[in-house]
C-alpha positions as CSV (number, residue, x, y, z in Angstrom):
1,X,19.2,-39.0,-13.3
2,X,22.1,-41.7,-13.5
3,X,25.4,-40.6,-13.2
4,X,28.4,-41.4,-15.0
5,X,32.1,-41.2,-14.7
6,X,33.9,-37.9,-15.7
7,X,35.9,-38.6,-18.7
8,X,39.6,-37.7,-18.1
9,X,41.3,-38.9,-21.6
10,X,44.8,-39.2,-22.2
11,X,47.4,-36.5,-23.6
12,X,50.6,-35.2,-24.2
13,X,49.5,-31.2,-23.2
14,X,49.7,-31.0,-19.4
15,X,48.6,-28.0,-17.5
16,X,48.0,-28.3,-13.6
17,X,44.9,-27.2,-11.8
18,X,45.8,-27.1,-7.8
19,X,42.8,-27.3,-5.5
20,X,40.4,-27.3,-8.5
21,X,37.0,-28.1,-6.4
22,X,34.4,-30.6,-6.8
23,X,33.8,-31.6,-10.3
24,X,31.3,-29.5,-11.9
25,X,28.2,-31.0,-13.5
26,X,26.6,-30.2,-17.2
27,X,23.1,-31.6,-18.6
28,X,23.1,-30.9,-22.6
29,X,19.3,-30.9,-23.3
30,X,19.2,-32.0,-27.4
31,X,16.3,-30.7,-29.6
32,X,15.2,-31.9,-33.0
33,X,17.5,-29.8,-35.7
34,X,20.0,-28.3,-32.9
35,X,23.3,-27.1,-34.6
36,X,25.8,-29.9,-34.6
37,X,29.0,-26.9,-34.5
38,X,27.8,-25.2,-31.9
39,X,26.8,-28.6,-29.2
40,X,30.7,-29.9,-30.1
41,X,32.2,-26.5,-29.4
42,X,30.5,-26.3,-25.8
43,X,31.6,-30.3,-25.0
44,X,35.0,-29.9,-26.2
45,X,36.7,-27.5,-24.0
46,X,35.0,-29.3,-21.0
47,X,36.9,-32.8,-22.4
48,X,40.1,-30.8,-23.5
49,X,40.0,-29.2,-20.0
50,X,39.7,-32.8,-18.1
51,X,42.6,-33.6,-20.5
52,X,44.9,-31.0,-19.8
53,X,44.5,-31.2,-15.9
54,X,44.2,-34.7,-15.6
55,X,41.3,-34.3,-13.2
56,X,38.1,-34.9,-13.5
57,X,37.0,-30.8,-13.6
58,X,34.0,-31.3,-15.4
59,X,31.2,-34.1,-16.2
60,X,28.4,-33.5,-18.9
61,X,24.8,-35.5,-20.1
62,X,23.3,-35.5,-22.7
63,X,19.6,-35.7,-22.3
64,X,16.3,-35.6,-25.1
65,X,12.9,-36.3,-25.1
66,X,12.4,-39.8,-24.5
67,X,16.3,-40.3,-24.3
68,X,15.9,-41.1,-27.6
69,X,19.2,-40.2,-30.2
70,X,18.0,-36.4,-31.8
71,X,18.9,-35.5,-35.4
72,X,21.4,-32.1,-36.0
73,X,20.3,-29.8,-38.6
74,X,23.5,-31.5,-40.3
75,X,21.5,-35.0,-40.8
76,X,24.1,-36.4,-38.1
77,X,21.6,-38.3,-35.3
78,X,23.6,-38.2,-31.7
79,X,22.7,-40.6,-29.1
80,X,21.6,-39.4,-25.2
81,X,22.2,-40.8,-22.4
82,X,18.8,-40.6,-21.1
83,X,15.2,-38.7,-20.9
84,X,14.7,-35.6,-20.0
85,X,14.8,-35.5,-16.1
86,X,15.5,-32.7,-13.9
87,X,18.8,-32.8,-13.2
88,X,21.2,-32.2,-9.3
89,X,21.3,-28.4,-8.6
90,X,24.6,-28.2,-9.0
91,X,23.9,-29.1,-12.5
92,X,24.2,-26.1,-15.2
93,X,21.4,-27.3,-17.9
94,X,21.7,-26.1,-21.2
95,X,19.5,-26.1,-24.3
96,X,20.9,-26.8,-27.5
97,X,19.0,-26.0,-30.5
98,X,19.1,-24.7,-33.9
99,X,17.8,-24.2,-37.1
100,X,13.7,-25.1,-35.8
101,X,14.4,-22.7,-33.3
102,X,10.4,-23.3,-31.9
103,X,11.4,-27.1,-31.2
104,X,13.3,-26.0,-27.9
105,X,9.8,-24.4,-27.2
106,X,8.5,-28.3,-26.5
107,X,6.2,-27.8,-23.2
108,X,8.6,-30.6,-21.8
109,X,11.8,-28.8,-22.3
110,X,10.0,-25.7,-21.1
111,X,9.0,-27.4,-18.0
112,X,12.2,-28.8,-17.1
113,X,14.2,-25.6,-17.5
114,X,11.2,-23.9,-15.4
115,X,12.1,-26.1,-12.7
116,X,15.4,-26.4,-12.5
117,X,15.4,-22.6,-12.3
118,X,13.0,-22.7,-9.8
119,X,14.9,-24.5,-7.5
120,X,18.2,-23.1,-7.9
121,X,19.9,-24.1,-10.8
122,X,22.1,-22.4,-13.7
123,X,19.9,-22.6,-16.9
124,X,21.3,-21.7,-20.4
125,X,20.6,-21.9,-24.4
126,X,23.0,-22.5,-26.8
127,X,22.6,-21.4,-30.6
128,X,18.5,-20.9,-30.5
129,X,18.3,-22.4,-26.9
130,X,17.0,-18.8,-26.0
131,X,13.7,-19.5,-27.0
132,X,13.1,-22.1,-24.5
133,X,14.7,-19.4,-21.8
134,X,12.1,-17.4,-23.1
135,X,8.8,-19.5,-22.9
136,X,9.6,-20.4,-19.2
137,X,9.4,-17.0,-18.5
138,X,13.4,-16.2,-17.5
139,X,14.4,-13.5,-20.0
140,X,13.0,-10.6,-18.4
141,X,15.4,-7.8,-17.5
142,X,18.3,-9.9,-17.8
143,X,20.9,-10.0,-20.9
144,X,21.1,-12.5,-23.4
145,X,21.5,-13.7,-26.8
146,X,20.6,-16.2,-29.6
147,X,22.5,-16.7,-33.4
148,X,21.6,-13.6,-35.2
149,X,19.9,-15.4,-38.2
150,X,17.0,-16.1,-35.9
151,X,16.9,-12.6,-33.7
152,X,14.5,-11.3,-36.3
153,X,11.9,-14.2,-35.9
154,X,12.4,-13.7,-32.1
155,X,11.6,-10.5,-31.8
156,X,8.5,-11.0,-33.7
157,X,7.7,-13.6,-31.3
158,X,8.5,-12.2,-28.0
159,X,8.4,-7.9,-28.9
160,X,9.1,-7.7,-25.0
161,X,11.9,-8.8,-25.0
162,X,15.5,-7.5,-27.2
163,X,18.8,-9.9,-27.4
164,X,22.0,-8.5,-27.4
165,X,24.0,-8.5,-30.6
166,X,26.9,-10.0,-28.3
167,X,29.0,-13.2,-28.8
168,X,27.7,-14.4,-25.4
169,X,26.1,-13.4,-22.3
170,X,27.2,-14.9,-18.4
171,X,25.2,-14.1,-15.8
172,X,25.7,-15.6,-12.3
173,X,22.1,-17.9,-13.4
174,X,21.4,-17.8,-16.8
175,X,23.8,-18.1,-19.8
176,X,23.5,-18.2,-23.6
177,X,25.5,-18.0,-27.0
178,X,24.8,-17.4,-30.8
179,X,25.9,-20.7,-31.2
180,X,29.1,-21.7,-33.5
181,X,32.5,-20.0,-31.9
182,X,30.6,-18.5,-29.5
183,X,30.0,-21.2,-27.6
184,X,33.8,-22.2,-27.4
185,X,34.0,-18.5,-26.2
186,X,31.6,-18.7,-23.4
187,X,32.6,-22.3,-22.5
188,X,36.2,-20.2,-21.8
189,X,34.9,-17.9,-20.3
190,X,33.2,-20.2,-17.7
191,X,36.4,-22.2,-17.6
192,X,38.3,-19.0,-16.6
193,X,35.4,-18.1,-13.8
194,X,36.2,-21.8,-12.1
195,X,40.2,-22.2,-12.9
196,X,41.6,-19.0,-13.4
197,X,42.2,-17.2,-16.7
198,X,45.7,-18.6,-16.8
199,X,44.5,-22.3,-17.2
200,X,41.6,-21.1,-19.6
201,X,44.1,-19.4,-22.0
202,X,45.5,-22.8,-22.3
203,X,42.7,-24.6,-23.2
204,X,41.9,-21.6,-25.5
205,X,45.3,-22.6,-27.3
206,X,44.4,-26.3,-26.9
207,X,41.4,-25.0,-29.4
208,X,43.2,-23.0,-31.9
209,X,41.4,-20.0,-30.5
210,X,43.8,-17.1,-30.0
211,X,41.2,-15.4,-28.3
212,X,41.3,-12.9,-24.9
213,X,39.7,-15.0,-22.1
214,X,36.4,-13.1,-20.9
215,X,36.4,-10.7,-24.3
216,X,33.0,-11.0,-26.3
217,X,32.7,-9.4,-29.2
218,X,29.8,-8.9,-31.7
219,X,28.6,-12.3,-33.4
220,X,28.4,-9.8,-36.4
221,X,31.1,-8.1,-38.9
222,X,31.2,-4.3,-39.0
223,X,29.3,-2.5,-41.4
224,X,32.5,-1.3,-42.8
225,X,33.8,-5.6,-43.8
226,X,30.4,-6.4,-44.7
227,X,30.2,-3.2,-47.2
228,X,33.8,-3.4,-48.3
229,X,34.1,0.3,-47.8
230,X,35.3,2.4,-44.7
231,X,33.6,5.8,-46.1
232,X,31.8,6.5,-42.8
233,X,28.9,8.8,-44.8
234,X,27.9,5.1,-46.7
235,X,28.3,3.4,-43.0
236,X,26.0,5.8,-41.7
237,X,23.4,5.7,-44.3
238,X,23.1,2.1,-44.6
239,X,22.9,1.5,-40.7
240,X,20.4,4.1,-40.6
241,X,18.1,1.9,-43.5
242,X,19.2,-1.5,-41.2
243,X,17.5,0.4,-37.8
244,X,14.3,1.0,-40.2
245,X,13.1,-1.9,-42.0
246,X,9.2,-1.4,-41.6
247,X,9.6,2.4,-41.4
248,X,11.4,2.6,-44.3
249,X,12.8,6.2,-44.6
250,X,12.8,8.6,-47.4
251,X,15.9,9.0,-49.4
252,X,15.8,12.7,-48.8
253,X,15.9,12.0,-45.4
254,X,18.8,9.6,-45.6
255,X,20.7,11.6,-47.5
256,X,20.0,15.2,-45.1
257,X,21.1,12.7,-42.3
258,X,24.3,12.2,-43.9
259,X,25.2,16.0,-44.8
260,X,25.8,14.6,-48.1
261,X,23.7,15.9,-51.7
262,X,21.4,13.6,-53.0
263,X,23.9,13.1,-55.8
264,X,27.0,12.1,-54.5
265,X,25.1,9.3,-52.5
266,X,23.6,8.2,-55.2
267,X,26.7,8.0,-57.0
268,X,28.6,6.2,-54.0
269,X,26.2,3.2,-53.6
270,X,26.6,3.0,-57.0
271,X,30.3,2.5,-57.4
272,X,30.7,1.0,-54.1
273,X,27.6,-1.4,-54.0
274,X,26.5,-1.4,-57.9
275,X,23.2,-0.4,-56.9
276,X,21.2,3.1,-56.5
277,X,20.0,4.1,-52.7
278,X,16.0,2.8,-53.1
279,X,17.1,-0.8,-54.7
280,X,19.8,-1.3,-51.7
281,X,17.3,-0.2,-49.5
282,X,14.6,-2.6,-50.7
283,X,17.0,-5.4,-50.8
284,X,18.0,-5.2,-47.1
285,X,13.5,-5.5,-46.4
286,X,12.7,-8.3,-48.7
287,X,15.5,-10.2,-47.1
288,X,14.1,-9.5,-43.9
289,X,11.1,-10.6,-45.1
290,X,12.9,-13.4,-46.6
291,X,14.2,-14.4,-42.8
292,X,10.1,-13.9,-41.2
293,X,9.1,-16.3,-43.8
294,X,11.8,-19.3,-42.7
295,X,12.1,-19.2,-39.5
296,X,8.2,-18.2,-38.3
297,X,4.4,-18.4,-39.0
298,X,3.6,-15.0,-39.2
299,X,0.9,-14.4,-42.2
300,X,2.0,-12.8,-45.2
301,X,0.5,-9.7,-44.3
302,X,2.1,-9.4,-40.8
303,X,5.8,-10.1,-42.7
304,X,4.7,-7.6,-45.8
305,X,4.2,-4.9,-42.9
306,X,7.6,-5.9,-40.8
307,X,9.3,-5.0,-44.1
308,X,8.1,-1.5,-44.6
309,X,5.2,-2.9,-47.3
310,X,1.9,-1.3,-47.3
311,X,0.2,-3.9,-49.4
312,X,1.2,-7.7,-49.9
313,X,0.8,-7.3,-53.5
314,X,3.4,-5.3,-53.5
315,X,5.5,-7.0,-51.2
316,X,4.5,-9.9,-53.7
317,X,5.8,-8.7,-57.1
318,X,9.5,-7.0,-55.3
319,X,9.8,-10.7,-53.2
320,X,9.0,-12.5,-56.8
321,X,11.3,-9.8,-58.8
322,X,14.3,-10.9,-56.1
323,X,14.1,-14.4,-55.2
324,X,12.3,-15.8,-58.3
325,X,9.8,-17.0,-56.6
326,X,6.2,-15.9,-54.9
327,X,6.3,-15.7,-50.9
328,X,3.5,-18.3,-50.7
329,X,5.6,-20.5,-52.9
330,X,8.8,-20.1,-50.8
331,X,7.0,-20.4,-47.8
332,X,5.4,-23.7,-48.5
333,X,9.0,-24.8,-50.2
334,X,10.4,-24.3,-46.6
335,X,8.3,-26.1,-44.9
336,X,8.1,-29.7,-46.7
């Protein structure tokens, strides 16, 4: 792989970095649809960290296969600077990917990660980049994450295996993000392990980020801002229907769980949500369904089941009643 000169641009922040090391290496591996947000917020505190230092701390590639320029989910194409190749070591390699979260899943992306694990090196996946991670085999018994839009579909795909709901996860080989912010968060975080937390605060504020170096939240809101309602008894009940999609619960049970009558809950997810208990409910399922049906090739049956459906005539007629549209419809829709 042909190297090229760390870019140290000009600026009028200056923060210095004594003894910072050898510069450390990056290879960004581009797949077909990767999020354009979350590639740019891993390169930029690498460049704003060269900036601030004046040193050359860090130097990054960008790689696809074929070397040839990939497309973002945004339409934007980015050129590479070459075809996939296995990279130094030293080199931490990172998959970027996105919205076709199965593209990172190429047997040539797989291959190369594979390797450059084998022999050493720091592998990582940014936004969906898990699911190459995960077809060469390194997920097991370690943490890690992926966006949440596509931990459903994930799950369904590897059942062995459970991401954390977490911004982030650093380990001392393996690495990954949701993708978005949370890649600015982890490239930090990384910054902080090789400069010191001091000199990563900086390029934190060089980011607009007024973030706590090495804190990762969840990529999530609470229950509580997604609800627009702190009563813990609501909290309770709908987390409960969240943890049992294709088990779906009875309300009796809901509500006994909640020490709550059957009344007064029905009354609260009515003037809180503007809907009764059982629609809520079934709301939460078809959009899961919903999210099996873009994002993976699970027959209709298999997604009617994951939703707590035991017929996919059923499933059908409640998917038609909510998105306008038959599953089989929608399905073929997405994937013109």
């Amino acid at each position: 792989m042909t190297e090229t000169e760390p870019l140290v641009p000009p600026g009028a922040a200056f923060f210095p970095v004594n003894a910072p090391g050898p510069t450390r290496k990056y290879a960004f591996v581009l797949v077909p649809g990767f999020t354009l947000l979350a590639f740019s917020s891993a390169v930029e505190p690498l460049r704003i960290a060269n900036q601030l230092s004046q040193q050359p701390l860090y130097q990054w590639r960008l790689l696809s296969d074929g070397g040839k320029a990939i497309t973002a989910s945004s339409g934007i194409s980015v050129c590479t600077d070459g075809p996939l190749a296995p990279p130094p070591r030293d080199t931490r390699l990172f998959v970027c990917a996105g919205n076709a979260p199965r593209a990172a899943a190429a047997p040539a992306i797989v291959a190369l990660v594979q390797r450059h694990a084998r022999f050493g090196g720091t592998v990582g996946g940014i936004c969906t980049g898990a699911v190459a991670l995960a077809k060469a085999g390194l997920l097991t018994d370690t943490p890690f994450t992926l966006h949440w839009e596509n931990q459903p579909a994930f799950c369904e795909d590897f059942p062995e295996l459970t991401p954390c709901a977490s911004m982030f996860e650093i380990t001392p080989r393996l690495m990954t993000c949701g993708g978005g912010a949370a890649s600015t968060d982890m490239m930090i975080a990384l910054i902080a392990q090789d400069h010191g937390a001091e000199f990563a605060a900086m390029v934190s504020e060089m980011c607009l980020r007024k973030v706590m170096v090495g804190e990762e939240g969840a990529q999530r809101s609470p229950l509580s801002v997604l609800l627009r309602s702190r009563n813990p008894g609501l909290i309770a009940i709908v987390a409960r229907m969240k943890a049992h999609l294709e088990d779906p619960l009875p309300l009796s049970e809901l509500v006994r769980a909640s020490g709550y009558s059957r009344r007064h809950v029905e009354r609260m997810f009515l003037s809180v949500l503007g809907e009764t208990p059982g629609d809520f409910y079934r709301g939460l399922r078809l959009d899961h369904g919903r999210n099996l049906l873009s994002t993976t090739d699970m027959p209709l049956i298999e997604v009617a089941v994951a939703c707590g459906f035991s017929t996919v005539a059923h499933f059908s007629k409640s998917f038609r009643a909510r998105f306008g549209m038959a599953p089989t419809k929608f399905n073929r829709s997405r994937k013109r």
